[in-house]
N, C-alpha and C positions, 0 to 999 in steps of 0.2 A: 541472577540477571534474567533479562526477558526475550521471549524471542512472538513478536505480536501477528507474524504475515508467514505463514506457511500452508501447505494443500495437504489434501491427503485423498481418500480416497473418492470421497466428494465430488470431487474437482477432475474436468473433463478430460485434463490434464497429468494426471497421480493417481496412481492406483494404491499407493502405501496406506494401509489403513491405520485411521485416527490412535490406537492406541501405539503404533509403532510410535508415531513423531514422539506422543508423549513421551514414551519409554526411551527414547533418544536424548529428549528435555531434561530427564531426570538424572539421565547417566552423566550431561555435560555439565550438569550443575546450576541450570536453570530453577529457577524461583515462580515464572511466570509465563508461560505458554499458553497463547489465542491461535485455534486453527480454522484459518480464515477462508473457504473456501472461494470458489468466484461464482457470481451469478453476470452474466454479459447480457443482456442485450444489445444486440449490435442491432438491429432495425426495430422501428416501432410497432411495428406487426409480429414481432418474434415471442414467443411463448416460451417463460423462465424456466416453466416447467418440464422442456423439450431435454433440457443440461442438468437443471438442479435440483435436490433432492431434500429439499428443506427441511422437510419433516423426518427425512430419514436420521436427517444428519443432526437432528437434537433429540431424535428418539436415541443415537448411542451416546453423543457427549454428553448426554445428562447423567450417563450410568457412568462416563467415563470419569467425568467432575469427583462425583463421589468417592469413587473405587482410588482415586489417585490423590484424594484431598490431604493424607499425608504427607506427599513428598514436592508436590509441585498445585501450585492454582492453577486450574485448567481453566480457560474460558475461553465462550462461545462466540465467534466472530464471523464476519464474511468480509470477503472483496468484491465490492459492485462495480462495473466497468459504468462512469458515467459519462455521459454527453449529454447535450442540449436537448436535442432531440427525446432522448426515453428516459427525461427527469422526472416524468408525473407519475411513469410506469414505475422505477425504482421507488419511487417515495413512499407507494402505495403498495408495494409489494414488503419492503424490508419495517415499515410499520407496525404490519401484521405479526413479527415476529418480536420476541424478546433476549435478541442479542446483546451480548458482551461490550460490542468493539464493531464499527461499521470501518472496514479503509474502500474510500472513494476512488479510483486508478481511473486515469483516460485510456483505453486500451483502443479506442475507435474514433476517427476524425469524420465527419458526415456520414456517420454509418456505415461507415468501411474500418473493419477488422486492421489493427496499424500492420501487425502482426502478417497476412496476407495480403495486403494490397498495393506492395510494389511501391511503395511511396516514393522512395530514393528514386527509379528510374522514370518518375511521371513528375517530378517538381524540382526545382534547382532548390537548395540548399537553404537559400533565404526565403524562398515563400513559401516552403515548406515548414521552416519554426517560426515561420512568424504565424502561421497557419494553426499548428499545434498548439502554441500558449494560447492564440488568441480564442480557439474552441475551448480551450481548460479555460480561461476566464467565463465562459458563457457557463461549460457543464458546473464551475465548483458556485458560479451563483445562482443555477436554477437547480441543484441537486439541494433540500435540504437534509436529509436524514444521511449524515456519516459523520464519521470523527475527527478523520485524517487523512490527509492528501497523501494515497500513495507513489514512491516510486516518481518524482516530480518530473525527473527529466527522462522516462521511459523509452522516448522514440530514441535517443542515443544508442541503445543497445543493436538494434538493427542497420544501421549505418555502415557502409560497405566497407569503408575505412574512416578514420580519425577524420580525415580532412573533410570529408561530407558536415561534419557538426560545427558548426559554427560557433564562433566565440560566445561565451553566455551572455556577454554585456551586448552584442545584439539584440538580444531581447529582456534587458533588464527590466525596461520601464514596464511591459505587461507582466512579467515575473514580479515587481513589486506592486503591482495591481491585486496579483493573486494573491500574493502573503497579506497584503494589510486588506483585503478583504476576510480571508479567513482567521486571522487574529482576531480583527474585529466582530465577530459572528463566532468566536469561541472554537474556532475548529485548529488540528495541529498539523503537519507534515509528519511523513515518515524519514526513518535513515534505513534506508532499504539496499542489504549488505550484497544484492545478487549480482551487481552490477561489476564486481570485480569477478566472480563465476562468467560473469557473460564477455568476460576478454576486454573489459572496459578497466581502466588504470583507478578508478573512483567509483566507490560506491555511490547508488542515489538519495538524495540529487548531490552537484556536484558542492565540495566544499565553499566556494563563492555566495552559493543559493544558503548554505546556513549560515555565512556570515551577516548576510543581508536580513535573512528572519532575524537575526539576533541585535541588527542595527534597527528593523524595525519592533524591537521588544517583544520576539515573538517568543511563548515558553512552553507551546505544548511539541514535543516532539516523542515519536517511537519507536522501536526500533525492531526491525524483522528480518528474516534471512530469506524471506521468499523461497523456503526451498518446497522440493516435490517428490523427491527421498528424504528416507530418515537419514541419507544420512549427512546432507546438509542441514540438520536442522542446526538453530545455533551458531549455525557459520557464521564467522565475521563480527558478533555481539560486541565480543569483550573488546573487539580494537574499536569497534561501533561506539563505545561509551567512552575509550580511552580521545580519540581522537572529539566528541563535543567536550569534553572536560578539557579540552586542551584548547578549544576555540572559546571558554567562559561559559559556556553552560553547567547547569549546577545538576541537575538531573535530568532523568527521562520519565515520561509516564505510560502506563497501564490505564486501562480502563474497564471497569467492571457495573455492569450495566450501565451503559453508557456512562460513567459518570468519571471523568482524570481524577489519578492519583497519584502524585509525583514520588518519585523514588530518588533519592539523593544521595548524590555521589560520593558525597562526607558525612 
């Protein structure tokens, strides 16, 4: 099995370094491990270089690839935080490299960090996600260089309580904006397992949102535990696959230089 969105030490976020998760991958019986670091910009003026450590971080997974190509495929990946605003900057920056696996995540709505900026006590509940998709429609059409949409319904996780999040079909119609845009344009979703770790009853995004890719004939999907210890890594995978096999999907994909490879279920 795969585990394609996790941090290590990279990551401004984890200090675990990259061969721990491996060595965690291996132990759980994983097939397929990308450790995806983040690169954010959150403003257009912010220098990637201030967080991220690119070259550091494919001077060891190149030696780590090797050394582990026995027991598990290791590959090279990142999480780019996009928005509208710093698409030219991302394009231009993860171009330059020759990664694995791009996952695209909205972590910042007008250049504010979701994470830090108070959202819940500055916007009522509806113009708030109608706020969020409608910025993820802009970032997933002016970002082109990633794979897969991570984490689709992300701003849930920080929500004071349940009742802040508003029913999905509120915002279906720009949610099926974004899938049949990214279908269309060959990019996939993630099933991103953190969201039950983060006190949320479903993991990302919510099962409704894969029915819907799947009503609009969407097939690229992958699957990551987003974790930042080893010792999540892996978390949640195997019901991750149990539970699309059970919605009609037939597998999931990896991506090794850029390029899907589906893995099936039967």
């Amino acid at each position: 099995m795969i585990d394609l969105h996790n941090h290590s030490e990279f990551s401004f976020d984890s200090n675990t370094p990259i061969e721990e998760n491996i060595k965690a991958a291996i132990e759980k019986g994983l097939k397929y491990i990308s450790v995806t670091d983040h690169m954010d910009l959150i403003k257009v003026t912010d220098d990637y270089r201030d967080h991220t450590d690119i070259e550091g971080y494919f001077e060891k997974i190149n030696l780590l690839k090797d050394s582990s190509k026995k027991n598990i495929k290791t590959l090279s990946g990142i999480e780019v935080g996009i928005q509208k605003e710093t698409a030219m900057q991302n394009d231009e920056i993860t171009s330059n490299y020759n990664f694995d696996f791009i996952i695209g995540s909205v972590h910042s709505l007008k250049e504010e960090d979701i994470y830090f900026a108070d959202l819940y006590n500055r916007y009522n509940s509806k113009d708030l996600f109608k706020l969020y998709y409608s910025e993820m429609y802009k970032a997933v059409k002016d970002t082109k260089n990633f794979d897969v949409l991570g984490h689709m319904d992300y701003i849930d996780r920080y929500a004071p309580n349940s009742s802040r999040v508003p029913n999905i079909e509120d915002n279906k119609e720009m949610i099926f904006e974004i899938l049949k845009y990214l279908i269309s344009n060959g990019k996939g979703i993630e099933v991103n397992t953190a969201g039950i770790r983060q006190g949320l009853s479903y993991m990302h995004p919510t099962i409704e949102i894969l029915k819907w890719y799947k009503e609009l004939n969407g097939e690229i999907i992958t699957i990551g535990s987003d974790a930042h210890i080893k010792e999540d890594i892996g978390a949640g995978v195997f019901d991750a696959c149990k539970m699309l096999e059970e919605l009609g999907y037939s597998g999931i994909y990896v991506f090794e230089k850029r390029i899907p490879k589906k893995l099936y279920f039967k």
